[in-house]
N, C-alpha and C positions, 0 to 999 in steps of 0.2 A: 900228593895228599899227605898229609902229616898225620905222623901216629896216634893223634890229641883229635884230628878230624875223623879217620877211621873211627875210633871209639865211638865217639858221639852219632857217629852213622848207623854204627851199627845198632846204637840204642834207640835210634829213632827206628831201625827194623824189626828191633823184638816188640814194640811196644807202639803198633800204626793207631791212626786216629785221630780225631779233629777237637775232639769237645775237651772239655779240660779236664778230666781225671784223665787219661793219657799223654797230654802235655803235663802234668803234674808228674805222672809217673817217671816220664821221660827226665822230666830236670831234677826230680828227686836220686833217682840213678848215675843220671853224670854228675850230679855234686858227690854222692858216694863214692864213685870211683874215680874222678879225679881231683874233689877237693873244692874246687870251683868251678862257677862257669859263667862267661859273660853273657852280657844282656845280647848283644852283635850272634856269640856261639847259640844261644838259645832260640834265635830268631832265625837263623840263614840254617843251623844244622838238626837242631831236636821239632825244628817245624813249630815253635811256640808264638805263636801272634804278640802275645801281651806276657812279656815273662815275671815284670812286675806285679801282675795280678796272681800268677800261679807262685809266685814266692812269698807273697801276702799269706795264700789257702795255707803253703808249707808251713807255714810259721806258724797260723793258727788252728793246726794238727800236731804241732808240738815240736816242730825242730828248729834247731836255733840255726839260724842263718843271718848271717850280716853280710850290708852291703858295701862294698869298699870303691869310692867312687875313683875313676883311672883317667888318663889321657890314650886315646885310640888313633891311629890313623887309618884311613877308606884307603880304599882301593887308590881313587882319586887323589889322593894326598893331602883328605883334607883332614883335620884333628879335632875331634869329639871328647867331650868329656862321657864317658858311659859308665855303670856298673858292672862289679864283681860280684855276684851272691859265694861266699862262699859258708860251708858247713863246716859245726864247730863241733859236733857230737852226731851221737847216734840218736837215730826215732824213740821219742819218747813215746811209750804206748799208752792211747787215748782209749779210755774205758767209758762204756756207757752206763749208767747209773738204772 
C-alpha cells in the first residue's frame, strides 16, 4: 500500500458515512492534503459513489477546483480517460445573509 493510499484511508476513517456531506468532507480533505485526487482514488478509497457530484457541491460552497482530464490504466490493462479535481486555494467562507 502506498503512502498516497494510506492517507486517503485513513480519511475515509476519520470521517465514516454514506450520504454526501461526508463524502464531500472526505474529498474536500484529500484535495487539502494532497492537492489532488482522482475520480478512480475518490471512488475505490474515500468511499465516493459519484465524485463528480460532490465536486460540483465543492465548488458551489466556494472552492475552486478544476478538473484536469488524464489517461489511467485498470488493473486489467485497459486505458481510461478519467479526471483529476485538483485544488487551487483555500475555502472561501460562505456567509449567510
Amino acid at each position: 500500500m502506498t503512502a498516497r493510499i494510506k492517507k486517503l484511508a485513513a480519511i475515509l476513517h476519520l470521517h465514516p458515512g454514506t450520504s454526501c456531506e461526508p463524502q464531500r468532507i472526505r474529498l474536500l480533505t484529500a484535495l487539502q492534503q494532497l492537492g489532488s485526487v482522482t475520480t478512480d482514488e475518490a471512488r475505490r478509497y474515500l468511499d465516493s459513489y459519484c465524485p463528480p457530484a460532490r465536486i460540483m457541491e465543492l465548488r458551489a460552497a466556494g472552492h475552486r477546483i478544476t478538473t484536469v482530464m488524464e489517461s489511467l490504466e485498470t488493473e486489467c490493462g485497459a486505458h481510461h480517460i478519467a479526471g483529476r479535481y485538483v485544488l487551487h486555494s483555500k475555502t472561501m467562507q460562505v456567509t449567510k445573509s
